[in-house]
N, CA and C of each residue as an Amber inpcrd file, in Angstrom:
protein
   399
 -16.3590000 -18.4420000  28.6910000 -15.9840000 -18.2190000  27.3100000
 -16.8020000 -19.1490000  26.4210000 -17.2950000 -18.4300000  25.5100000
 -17.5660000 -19.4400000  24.0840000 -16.9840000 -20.3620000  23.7040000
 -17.3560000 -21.6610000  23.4060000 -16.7200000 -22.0040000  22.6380000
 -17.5230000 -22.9860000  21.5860000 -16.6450000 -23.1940000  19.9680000
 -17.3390000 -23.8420000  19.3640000 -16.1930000 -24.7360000  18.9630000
 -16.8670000 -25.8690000  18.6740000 -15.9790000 -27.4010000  17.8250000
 -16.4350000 -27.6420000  16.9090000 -15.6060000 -28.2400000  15.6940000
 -15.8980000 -28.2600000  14.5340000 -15.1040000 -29.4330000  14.0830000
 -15.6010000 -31.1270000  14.1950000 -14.9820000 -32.0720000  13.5340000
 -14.3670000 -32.3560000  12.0080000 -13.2250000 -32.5040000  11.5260000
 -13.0590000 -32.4580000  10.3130000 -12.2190000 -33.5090000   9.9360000
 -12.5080000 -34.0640000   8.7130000 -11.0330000 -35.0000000   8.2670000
 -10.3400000 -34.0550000   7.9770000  -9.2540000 -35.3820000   7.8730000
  -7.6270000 -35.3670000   7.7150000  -6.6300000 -36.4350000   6.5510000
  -6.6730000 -36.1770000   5.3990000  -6.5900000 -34.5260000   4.9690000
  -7.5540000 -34.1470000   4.4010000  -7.7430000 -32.5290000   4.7740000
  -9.2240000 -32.0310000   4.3590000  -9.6030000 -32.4880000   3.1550000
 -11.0210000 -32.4440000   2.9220000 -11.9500000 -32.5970000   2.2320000
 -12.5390000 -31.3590000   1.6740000 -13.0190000 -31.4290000   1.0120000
 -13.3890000 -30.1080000   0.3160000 -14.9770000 -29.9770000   1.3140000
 -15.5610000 -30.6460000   1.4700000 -16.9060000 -30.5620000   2.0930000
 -16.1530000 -29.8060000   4.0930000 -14.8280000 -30.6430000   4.3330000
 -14.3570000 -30.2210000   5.4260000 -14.0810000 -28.9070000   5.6740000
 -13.7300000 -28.5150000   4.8040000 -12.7270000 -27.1720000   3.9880000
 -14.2850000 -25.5760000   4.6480000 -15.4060000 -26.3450000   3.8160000
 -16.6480000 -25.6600000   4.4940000 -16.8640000 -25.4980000   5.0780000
 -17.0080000 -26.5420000   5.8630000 -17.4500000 -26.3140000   7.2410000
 -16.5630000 -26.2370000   8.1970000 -15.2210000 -25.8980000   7.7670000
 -14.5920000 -25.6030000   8.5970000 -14.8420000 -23.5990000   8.4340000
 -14.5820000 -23.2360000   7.4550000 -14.8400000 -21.9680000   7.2930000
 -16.2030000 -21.5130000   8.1020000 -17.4740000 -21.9700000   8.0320000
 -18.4410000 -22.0260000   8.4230000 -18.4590000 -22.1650000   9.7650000
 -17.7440000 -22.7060000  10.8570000 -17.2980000 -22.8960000  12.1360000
 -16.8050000 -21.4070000  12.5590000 -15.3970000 -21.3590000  11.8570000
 -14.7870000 -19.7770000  12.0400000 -15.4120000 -18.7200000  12.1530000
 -16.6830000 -18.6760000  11.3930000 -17.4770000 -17.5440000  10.8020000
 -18.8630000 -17.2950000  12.4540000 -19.1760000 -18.5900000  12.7220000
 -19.6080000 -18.7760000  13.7880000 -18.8480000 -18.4530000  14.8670000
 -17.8230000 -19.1600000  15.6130000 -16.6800000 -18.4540000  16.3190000
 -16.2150000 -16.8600000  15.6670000 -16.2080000 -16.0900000  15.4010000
 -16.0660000 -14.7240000  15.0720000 -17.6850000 -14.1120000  15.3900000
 -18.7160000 -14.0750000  15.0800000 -19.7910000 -13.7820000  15.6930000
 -20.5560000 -14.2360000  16.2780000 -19.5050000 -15.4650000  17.3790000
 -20.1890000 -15.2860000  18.6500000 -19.0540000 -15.0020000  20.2340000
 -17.8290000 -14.2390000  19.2080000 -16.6310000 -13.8000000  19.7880000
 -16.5670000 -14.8950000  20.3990000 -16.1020000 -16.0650000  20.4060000
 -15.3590000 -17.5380000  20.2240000 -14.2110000 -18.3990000  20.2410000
 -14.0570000 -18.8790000  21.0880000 -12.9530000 -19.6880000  20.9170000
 -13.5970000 -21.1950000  19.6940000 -12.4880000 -21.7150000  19.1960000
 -12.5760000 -22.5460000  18.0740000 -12.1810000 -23.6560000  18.1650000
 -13.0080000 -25.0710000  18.5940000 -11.5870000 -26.1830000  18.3930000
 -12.0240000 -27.1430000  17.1740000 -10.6530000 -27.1880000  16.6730000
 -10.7090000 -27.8770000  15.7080000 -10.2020000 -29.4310000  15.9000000
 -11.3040000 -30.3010000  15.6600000 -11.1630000 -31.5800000  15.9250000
 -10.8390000 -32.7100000  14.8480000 -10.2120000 -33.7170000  15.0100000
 -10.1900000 -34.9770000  13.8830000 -10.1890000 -35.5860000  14.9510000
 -10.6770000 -37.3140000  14.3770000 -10.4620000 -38.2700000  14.9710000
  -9.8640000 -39.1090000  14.0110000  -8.5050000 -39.4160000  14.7470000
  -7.9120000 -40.6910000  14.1790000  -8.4840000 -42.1690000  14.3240000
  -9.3480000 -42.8510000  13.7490000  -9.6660000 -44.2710000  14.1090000
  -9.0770000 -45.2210000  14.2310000  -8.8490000 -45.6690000  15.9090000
  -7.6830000 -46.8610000  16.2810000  -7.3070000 -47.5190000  15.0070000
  -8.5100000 -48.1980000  14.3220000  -8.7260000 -49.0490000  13.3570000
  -8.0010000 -48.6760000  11.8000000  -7.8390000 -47.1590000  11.6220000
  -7.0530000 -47.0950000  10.2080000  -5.8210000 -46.7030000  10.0740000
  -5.3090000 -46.8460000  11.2990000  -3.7740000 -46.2140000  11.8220000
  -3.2830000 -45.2900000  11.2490000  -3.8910000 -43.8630000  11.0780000
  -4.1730000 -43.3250000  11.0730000  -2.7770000 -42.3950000  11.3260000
  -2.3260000 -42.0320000  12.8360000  -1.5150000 -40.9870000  13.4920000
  -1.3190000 -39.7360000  13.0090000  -2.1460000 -39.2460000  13.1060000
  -2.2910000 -37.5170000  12.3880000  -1.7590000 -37.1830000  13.4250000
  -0.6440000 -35.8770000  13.2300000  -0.4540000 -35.1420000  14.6360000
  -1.1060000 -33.5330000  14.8470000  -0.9020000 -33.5890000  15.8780000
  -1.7740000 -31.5600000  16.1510000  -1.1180000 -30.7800000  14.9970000
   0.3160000 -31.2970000  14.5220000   1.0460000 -29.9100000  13.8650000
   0.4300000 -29.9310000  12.6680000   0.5180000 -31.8840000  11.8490000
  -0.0670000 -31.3900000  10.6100000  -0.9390000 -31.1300000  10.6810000
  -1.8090000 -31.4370000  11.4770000  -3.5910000 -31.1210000  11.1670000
  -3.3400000 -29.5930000  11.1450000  -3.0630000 -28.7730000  12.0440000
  -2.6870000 -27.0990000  12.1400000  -2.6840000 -26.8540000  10.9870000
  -1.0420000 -27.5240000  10.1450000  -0.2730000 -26.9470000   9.1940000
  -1.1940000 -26.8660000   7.8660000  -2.0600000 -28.3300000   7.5510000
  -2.8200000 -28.2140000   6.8480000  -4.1830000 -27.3350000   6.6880000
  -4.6490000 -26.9500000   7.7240000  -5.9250000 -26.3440000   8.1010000
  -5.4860000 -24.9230000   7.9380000  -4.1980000 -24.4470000   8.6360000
  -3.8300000 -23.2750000   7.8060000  -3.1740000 -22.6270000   6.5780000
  -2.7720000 -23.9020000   5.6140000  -2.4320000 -23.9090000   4.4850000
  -3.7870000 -23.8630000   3.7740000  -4.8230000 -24.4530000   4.1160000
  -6.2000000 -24.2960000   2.9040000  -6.7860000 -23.1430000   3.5900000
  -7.0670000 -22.5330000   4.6560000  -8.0720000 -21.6650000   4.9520000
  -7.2410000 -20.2530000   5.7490000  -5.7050000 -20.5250000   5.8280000
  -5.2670000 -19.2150000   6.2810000  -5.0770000 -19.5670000   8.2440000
  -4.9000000 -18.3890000   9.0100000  -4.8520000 -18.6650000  10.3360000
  -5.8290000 -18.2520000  10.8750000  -6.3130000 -19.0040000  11.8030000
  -7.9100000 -18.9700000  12.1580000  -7.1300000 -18.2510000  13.6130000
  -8.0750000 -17.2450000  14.1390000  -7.6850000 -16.5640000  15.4400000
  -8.3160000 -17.4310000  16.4090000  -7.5090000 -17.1770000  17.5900000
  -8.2700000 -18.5770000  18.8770000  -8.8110000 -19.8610000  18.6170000
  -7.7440000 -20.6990000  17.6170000  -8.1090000 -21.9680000  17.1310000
  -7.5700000 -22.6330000  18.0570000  -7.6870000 -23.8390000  18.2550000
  -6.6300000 -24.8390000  18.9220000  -7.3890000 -26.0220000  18.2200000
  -6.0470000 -26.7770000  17.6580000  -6.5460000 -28.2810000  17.1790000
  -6.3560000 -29.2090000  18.2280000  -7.1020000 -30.2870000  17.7210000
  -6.8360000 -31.4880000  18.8710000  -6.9250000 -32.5580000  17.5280000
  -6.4900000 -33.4820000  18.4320000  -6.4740000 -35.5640000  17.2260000
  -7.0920000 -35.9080000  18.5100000  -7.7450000 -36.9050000  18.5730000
  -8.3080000 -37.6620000  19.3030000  -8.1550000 -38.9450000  19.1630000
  -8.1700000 -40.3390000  19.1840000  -8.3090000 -41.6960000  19.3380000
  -9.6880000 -41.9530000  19.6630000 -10.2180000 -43.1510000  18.2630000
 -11.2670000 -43.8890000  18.9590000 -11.9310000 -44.5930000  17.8240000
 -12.9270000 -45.7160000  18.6010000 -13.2590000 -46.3770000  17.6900000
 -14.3180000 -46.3090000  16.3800000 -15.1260000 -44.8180000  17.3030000
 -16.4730000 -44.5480000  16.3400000 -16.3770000 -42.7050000  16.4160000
 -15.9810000 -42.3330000  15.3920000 -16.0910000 -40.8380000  14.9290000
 -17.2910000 -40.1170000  16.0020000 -18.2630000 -40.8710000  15.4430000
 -19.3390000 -39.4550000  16.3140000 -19.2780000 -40.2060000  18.1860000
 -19.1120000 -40.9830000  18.4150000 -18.8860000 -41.0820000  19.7830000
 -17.7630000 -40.1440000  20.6050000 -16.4830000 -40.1240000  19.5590000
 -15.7170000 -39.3950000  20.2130000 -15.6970000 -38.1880000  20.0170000
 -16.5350000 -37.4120000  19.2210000 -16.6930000 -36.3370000  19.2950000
 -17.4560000 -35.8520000  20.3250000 -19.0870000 -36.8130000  20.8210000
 -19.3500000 -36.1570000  21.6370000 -18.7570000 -36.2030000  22.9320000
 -18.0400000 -37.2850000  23.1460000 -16.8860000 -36.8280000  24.5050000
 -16.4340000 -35.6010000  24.1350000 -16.0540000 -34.9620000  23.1570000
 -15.0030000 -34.3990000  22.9780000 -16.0150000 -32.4850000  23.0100000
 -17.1940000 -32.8630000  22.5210000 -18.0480000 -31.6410000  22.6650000
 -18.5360000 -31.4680000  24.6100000 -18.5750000 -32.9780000  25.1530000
 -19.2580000 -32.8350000  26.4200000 -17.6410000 -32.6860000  27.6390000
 -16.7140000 -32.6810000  26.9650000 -15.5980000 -32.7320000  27.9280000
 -15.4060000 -31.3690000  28.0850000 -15.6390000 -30.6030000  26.8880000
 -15.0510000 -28.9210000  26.6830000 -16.4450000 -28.0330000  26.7560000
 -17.7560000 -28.9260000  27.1900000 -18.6280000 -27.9180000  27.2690000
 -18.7940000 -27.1690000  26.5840000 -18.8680000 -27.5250000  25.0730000
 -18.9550000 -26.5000000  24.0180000 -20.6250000 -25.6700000  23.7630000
 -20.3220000 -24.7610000  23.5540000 -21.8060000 -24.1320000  23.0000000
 -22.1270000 -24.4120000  21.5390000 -21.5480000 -24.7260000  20.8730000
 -21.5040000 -24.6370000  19.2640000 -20.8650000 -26.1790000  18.4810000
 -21.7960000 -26.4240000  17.8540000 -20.7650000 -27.8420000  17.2150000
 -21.0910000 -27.4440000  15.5710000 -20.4270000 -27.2210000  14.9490000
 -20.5330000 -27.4850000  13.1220000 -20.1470000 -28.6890000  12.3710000
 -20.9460000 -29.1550000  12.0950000 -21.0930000 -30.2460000  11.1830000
 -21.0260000 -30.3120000   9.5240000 -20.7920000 -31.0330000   8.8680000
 -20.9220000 -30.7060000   7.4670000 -22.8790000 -31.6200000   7.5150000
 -23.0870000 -30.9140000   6.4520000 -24.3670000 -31.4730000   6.1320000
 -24.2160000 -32.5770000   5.5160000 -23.4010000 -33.3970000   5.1820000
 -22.6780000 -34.4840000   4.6320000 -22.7800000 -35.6580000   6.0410000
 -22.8500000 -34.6940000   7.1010000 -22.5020000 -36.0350000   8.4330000
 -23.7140000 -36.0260000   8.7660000 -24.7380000 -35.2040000   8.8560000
 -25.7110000 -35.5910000   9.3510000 -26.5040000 -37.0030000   9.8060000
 -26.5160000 -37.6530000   8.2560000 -27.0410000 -39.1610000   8.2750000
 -26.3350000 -39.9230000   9.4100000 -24.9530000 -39.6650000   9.1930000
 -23.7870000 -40.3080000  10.0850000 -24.2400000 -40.0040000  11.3250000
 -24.4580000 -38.9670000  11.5460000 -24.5480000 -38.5660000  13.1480000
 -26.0440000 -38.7860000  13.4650000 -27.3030000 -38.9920000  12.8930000
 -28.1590000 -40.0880000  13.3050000 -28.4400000 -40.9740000  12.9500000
 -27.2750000 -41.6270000  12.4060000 -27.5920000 -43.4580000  12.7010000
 -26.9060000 -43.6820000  14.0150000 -25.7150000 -42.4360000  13.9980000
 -24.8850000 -43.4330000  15.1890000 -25.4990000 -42.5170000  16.6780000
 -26.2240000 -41.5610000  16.7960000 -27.4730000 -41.0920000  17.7780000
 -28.3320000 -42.4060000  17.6880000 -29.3040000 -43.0720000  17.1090000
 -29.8430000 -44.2380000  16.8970000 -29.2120000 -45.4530000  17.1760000
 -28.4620000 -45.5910000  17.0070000 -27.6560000 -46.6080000  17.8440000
 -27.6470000 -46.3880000  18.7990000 -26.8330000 -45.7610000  19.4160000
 -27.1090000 -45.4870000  20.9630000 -27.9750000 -45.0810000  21.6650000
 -29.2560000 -44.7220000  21.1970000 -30.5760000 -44.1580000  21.8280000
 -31.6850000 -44.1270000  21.5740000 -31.6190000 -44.8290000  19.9220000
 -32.6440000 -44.6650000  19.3310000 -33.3020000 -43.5550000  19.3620000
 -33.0910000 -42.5560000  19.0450000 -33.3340000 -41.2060000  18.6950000
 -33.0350000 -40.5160000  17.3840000 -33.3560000 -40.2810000  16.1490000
 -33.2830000 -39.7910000  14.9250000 -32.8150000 -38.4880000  15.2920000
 -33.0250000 -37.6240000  16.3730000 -33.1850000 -36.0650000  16.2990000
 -31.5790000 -35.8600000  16.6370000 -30.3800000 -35.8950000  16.1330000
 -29.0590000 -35.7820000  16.3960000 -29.4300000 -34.1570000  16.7720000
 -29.9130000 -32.9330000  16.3940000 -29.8510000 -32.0570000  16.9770000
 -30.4530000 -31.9000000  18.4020000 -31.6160000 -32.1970000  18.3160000
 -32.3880000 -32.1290000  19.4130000 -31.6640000 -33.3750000  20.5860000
 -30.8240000 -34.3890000  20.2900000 -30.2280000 -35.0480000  21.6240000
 -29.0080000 -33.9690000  22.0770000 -28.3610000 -33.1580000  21.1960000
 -26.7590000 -32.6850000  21.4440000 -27.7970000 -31.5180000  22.5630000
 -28.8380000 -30.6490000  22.2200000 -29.3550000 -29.5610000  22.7380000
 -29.6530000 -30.2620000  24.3540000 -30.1500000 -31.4970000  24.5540000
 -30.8460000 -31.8740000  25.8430000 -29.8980000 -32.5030000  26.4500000
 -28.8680000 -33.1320000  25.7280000 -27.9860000 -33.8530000  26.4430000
 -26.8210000 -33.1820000  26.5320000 -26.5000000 -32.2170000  26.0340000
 -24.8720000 -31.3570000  26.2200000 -25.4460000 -29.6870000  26.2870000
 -26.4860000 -28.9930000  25.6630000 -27.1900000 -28.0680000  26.2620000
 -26.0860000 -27.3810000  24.7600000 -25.5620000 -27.8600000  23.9400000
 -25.1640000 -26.9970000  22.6510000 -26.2760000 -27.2670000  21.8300000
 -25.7630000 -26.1550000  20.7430000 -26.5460000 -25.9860000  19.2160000
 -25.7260000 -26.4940000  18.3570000 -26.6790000 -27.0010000  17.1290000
 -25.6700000 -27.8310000  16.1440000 -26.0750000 -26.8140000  15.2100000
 -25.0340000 -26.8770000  14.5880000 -24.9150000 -25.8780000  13.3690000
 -24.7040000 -26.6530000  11.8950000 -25.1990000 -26.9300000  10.9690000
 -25.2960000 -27.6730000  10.2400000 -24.8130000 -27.0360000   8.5960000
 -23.2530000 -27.0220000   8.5170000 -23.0020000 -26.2580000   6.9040000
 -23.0500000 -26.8760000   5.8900000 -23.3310000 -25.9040000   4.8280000
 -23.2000000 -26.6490000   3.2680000 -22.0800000 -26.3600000   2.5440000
 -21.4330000 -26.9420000   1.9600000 -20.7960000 -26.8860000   0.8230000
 -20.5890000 -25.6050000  -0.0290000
C-alpha cells in the first residue's frame, strides 16, 4: 500500500492547513493511505492528543478518507519525523515550503548535506513533495 506523511503543527497554521490539503490531494491520486503527523517537543510540554489533533484537522479541512493521525515525542521536529517516515516506509512526505530551510539545516547537521530532498530519496527511497501556501 501507498503511503504518504504529512508533518503539521498543532494548532494548525494556516501554511499547515496547505499542506495539509496538498498531502490529501497527493494521497487521493496516488490511491493512498495518509498519515498525519505532529510532533510534540519534550521541551514545550506540549501533550497534544490523537483526538484533538483529528478533531482539529477535521474541523479546518473536513474528513480526510484513510487518514490516521499520530503525536509523536521528541527533541528535534525533523529528526522525528524521519523516524517516523523510515518506520512506516512511506512513499510520499509533504512538507510546507516554509520547512524546507528547517529541514536542511537540520539534514546538515546531521550529514552535512544541503539536498534534504535528494537525502530522504537515497536514504528512505521516498519523494518529497514540497507545498505552497
Amino acid at each position: 500500500m501507498t503511503l504518504v506523511v504529512v508533518p503539521v503543527r498543532y494548532p494548525l497554521s494556516d501554511h499547515s492547513r496547505a499542506t495539509l490539503e496538498r498531502a490529501a490531494e497527493v494521497a487521493a491520486d496516488h490511491d493512498a493511505d495518509l498519515t498525519v503527523l505532529h510532533v510534540d517537543l519534550y521541551q514545550s510540554d506540549g501533550d497534544v492528543t490523537r483526538a484533538e489533533l483529528k478533531a482539529a484537522i477535521e474541523g479546518a479541512v473536513g474528513r480526510i478518507e484513510r487518514a490516521r493521525y499520530v503525536v509523536r515525542s521528541g527533541f528535534l521536529v525533523e529528526e522525528t519525523i524521519l523516524d517516523e517516515v523510515a518506520g512506516e516506509n512511506a512513499d510520499y512526505v509533504v512538507i510546507g515550503r516554509k520547512q524546507t530551510s528547517r529541514w536542511r539545516r537540520a539534514v546538515r547537521r546531521l550529514l552535512d548535506d544541503p539536498d534534504v530532498e535528494g537525502f530522504l530519496q537515497r536514504e528512505l527511497s521516498c519523494e518529497v513533495i514540497t507545498a505552497s501556501p
